[in-house]
N, C-alpha and C positions, 0 to 999 in steps of 0.2 A: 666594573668587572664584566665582560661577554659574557656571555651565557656558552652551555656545550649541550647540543642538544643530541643524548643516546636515544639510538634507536632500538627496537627489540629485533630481533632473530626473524619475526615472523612478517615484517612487515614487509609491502610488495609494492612496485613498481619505482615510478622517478618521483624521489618524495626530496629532490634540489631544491624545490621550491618552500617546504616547510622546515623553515629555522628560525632566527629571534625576531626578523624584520619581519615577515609574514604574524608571528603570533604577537608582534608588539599592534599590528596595527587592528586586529582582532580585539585586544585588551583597551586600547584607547578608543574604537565604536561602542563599545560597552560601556565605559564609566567616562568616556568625554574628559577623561587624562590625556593632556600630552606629555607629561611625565610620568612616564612608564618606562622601567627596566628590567628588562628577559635574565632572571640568575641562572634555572635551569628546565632544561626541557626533556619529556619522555615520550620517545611516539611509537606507538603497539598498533596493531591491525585493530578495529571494533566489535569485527564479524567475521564468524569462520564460513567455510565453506557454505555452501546451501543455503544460509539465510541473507544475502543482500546478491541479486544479481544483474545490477544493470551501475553498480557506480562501483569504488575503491572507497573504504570509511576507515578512517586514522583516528585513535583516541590519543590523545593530547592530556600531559601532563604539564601544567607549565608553574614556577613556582617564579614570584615578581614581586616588586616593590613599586611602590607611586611615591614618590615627591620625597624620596626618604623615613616613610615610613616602616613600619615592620612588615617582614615580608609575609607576603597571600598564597596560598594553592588554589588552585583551581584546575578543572577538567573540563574540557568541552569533543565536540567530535567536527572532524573536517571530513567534506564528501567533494571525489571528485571526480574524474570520470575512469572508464575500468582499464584495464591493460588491452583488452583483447582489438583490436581496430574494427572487427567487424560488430561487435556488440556499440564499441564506440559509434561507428556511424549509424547503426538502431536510435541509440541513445539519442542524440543528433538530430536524426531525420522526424523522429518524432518530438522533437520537443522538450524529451523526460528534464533535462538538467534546465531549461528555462522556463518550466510551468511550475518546479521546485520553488525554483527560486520568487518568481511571482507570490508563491504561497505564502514562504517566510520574510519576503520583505514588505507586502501589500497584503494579501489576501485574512493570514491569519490574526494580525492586529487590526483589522478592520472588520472581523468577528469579535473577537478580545473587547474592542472598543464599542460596539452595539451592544454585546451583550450588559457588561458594565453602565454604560448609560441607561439603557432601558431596564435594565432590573436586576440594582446593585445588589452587589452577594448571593445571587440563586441560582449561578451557574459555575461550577469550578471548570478548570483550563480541561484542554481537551489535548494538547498537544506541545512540543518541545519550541522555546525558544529561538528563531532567527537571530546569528551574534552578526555576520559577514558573509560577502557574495564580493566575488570576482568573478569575469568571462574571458578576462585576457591578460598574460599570455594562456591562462590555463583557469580550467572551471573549476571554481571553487565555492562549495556553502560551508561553512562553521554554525552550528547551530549548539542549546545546551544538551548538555551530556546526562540523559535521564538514567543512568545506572547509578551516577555518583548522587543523584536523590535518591535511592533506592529504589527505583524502577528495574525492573528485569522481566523479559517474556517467559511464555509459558512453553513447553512441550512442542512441537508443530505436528510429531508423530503419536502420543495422545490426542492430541485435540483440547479444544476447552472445555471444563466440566458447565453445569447451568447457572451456578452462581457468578461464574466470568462472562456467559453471553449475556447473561442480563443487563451484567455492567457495560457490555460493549453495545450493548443494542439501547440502551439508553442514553449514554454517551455518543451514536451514532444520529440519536431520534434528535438530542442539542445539536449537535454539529449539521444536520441538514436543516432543519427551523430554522435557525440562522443562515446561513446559507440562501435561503430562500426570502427571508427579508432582507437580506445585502442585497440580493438583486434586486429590490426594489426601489431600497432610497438609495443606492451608487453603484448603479449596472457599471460602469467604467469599470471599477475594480475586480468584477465578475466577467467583463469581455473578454478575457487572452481565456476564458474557460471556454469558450462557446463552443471550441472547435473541436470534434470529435478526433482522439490522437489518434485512433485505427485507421483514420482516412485522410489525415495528412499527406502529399506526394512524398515518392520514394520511399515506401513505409515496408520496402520487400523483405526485410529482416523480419519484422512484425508478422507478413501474411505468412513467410518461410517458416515460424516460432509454431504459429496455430496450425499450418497443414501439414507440418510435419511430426508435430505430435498425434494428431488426429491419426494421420496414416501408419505414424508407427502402432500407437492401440488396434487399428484394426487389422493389421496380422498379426497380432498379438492374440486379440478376442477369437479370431479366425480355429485358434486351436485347443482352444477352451470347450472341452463337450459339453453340446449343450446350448453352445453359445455362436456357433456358427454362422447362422444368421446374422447377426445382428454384428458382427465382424463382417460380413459380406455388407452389407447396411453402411455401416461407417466409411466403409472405403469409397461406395460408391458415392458417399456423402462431402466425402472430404475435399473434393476439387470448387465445392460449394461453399464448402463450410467459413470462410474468414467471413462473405460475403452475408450470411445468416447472421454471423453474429453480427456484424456492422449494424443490419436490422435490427435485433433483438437489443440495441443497446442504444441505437440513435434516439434525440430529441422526439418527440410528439412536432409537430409544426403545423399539424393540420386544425390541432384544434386546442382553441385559446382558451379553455378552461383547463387544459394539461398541466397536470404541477410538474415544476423542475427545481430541483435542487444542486447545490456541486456535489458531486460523486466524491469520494476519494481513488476509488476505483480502480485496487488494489490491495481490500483491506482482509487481509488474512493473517494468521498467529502471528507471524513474525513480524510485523507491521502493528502490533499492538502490544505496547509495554503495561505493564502492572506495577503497584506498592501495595502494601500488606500492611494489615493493622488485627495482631490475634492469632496468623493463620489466614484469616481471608481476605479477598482482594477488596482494595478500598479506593483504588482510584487508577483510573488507564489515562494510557495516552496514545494519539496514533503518531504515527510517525511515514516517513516516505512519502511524503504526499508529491507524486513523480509526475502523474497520471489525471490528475482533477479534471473532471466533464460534467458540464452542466447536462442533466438528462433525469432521466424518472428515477425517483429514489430505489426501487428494487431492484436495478442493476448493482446496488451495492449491498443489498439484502442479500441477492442468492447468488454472489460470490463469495459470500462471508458461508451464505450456509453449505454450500457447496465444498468448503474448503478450511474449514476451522473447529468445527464443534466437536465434539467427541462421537462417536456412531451412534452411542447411546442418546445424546440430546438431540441427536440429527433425528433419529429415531420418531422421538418420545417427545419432543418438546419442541415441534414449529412453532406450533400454534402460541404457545407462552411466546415464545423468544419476540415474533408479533404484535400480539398485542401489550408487551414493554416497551415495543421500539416507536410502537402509534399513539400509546401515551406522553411517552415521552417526545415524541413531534407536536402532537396538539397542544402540550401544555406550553413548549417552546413559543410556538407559532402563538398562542394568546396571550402568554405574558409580552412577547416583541412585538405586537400589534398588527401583525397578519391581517389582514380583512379575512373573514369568513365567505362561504364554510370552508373549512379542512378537509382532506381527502379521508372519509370514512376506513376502517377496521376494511371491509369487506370492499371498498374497491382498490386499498391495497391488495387483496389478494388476488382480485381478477386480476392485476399490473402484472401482478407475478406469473399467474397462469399464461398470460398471452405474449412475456416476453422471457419463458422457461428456458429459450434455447439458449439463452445466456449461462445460464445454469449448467446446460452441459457442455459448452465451452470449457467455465471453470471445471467440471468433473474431469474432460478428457488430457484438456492440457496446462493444467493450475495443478489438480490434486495432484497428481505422480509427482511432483515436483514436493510438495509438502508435506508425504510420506514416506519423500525415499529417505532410506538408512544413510546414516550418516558414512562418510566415506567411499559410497555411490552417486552421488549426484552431479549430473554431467555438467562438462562447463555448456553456457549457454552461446557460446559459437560454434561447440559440435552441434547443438542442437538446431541451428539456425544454418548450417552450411546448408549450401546444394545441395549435396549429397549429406547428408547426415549420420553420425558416426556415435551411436551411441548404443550402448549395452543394454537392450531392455531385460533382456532376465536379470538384472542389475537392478534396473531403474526401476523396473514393477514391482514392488515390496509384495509381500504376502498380505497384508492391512491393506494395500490399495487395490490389490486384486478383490479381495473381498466385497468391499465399498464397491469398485465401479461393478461390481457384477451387479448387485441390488440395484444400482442408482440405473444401468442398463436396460431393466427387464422395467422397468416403470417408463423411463423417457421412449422406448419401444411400443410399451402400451398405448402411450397420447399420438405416438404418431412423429415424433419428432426426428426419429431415424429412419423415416420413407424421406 
């Protein structure tokens, strides 16, 4: 019997390509069946507005039989690349859809698999299963579907409370120790990371993303009493600005006791799922890994703290969030046989101090984006046009005005907006 695969109401673009052939050969890289058959299919969107903006994610219903047995359910998720052409060529030019793919077909079982040899049972999974990758005719990852385990994110316009940074910051502290010894015993698998994506050629979408949010904030700030200055600062900043961060985020190369680990480098609420056991979180997972760059691990610190935490943890609890995340590295790093020493508590925090202007990268043009209100948040080709076409009395929530004023008057003080 074929299979009839309904689609829901909500789903977008040319989804010709997802029917029983596509999800049979999905089902057969899984369980190494060649007898497999498609009864029926359901395909819904993943993700609503605002939380995925650089691919198209399809949730996948498929319900099948192998060899004549009784039939299975199962769900997983396809990512592929987004409607808009100009985001598609971002996507493209930097790499996102083949350094994904790198992760779940090489990268992440080649963590998976150190960890488990060097020190079975002390690490749970950090992340969703790779099922299937196509590049042609059309870009395709299938990976497992962390909702139908019971995974689901949190709030992005709350923030996370301290009990979820901690799990994320220690779950952050295993994925870079690891990390950091794969590049030692099989750099191959860690070279497609080396390259920094913000400096890729043709990356104008990218530099267009960051100066054009920059510059929209500072006639924004511009008219905030009080706040004038440092609106005038920003602007005058902003023709510099892509080229700062590039800085604030490239490898160390000059000096070979630098630690480097892969970044995820992207890792904010919506990019980190949860399961619960009680009421409280018991296990994350990250997800998107679009983005991966070999480079100093607090590029991935103060994007997270920049863009995730609740204002009160951001507040009130660095320092904790910290040193969970250094515990959790050093302990990683000496059960997987690291050579010593580790990069101490305290010169993690110089890393941070000296490459902060990362941090306000993510404050000026990460955060609006993860506190605007639902139903405001712009597509990310108006935001990237030449001209750019976006509603900031829209886009600038009243919680993100708040935030970047504080986060303001402090990166003003060190100097980082002369």
């Amino acid at each position: 019997m074929g299979s009839t695969a309904v689609f829901s109401d909500d789903v977008k673009g040319d989804v010709s390509w997802l029917d029983d052939t596509f999800v049979k050969k999905v089902l057969q890289r899984m369980n190494g069946d060649t007898e497999v058959s498609v009864l029926h299919l359901h395909i819904a969107m993943a993700t609503l507005p605002g939380e995925n903006y650089f691919s198209l994610m399809y949730r996948v219903h498929v319900e099948f039989s192998r060899g004549g047995e009784p039939m299975e359910s199962m769900f997983f998720i396809v990512k592929t690349l987004p409607e808009s052409e100009v985001v598609q060529k971002m996507v493209l030019n930097c790499g996102i859809f083949s350094r994904e793919t790198s992760v779940y077909s090489s990268l992440l079982p080649a963590l998976l698999a150190l960890l488990d040899n060097r020190a079975p049972g002390c690490f749970p999974q950090f992340a969703a299963k790779g099922l299937y990758y196509e590049v042609s005719p059309v870009h395709l990852l299938a990976m497992e579907d962390l909702k139908a385990s019971g995974f689901s994110t949190a709030c992005r316009q709350q923030g996370l409370d301290l009990t979820h940074c901690r799990l994320v910051m220690e779950t952050l502290g295993r994925f870079h120790g690891a990390s950091a010894v794969l590049s030692m015993c099989q750099p191959g698998i860690v070279a497609p990371f080396l390259f920094n994506p913000f400096t890729i050629t043709d990356n104008g979408e990218l530099h267009r993303l960051v100066v054009n949010t920059v510059s929209a904030l500072s006639t924004e700030v511009e008219r905030w009493a009080g706040y004038e200055a440092c609106g005038r600062k920003l602007g005058r900043l902003s023709g510099k600005f892509f080229k700062k961060v590039v800085h604030a985020m490239s490898r160390d190369e000059s000096s070979r006791s630098s630690f480097s680990v892969i970044n995820h480098l992207d890792l904010w609420v919506n990019n980190i799922m949860f399961s619960y056991s009680g009421g409280q979180p018991a296990a994350v997972r990250f997800v998107d890994f679009q983005m991966p760059y070999v480079t100093s691990p607090v590029i991935d610190l103060l994007y997270f703290l920049y863009t995730s935490p609740s204002p009160e943890v951001r507040a009130a609890h660095k320092d904790d969030l910290l040193t969970w995340y250094h515990a959790s590295l050093s302990d990683t790093l000496h059960k997987l046989g690291h050579p010593a020493p580790y990069p101490t508590l305290q010169e993690l925090l110089n890393e941070m101090e000296r490459r902060e202007f990362y941090g306000l990268f993510a404050a000026c043009s990460i955060l609006p984006f993860v506190l605007c209100r639902l139903g405001h948040v712009p597509a990310m080709q108006d935001v990237i046009a030449d001209t750019p076409t976006i509603d900031m009395h829209a886009f600038y929530s009243h919680d993100y005005i708040i935030e970047i004023k504080k986060m303001l008057q402090v990166f003003d003080a060190k100097g980082f907006l002369d």
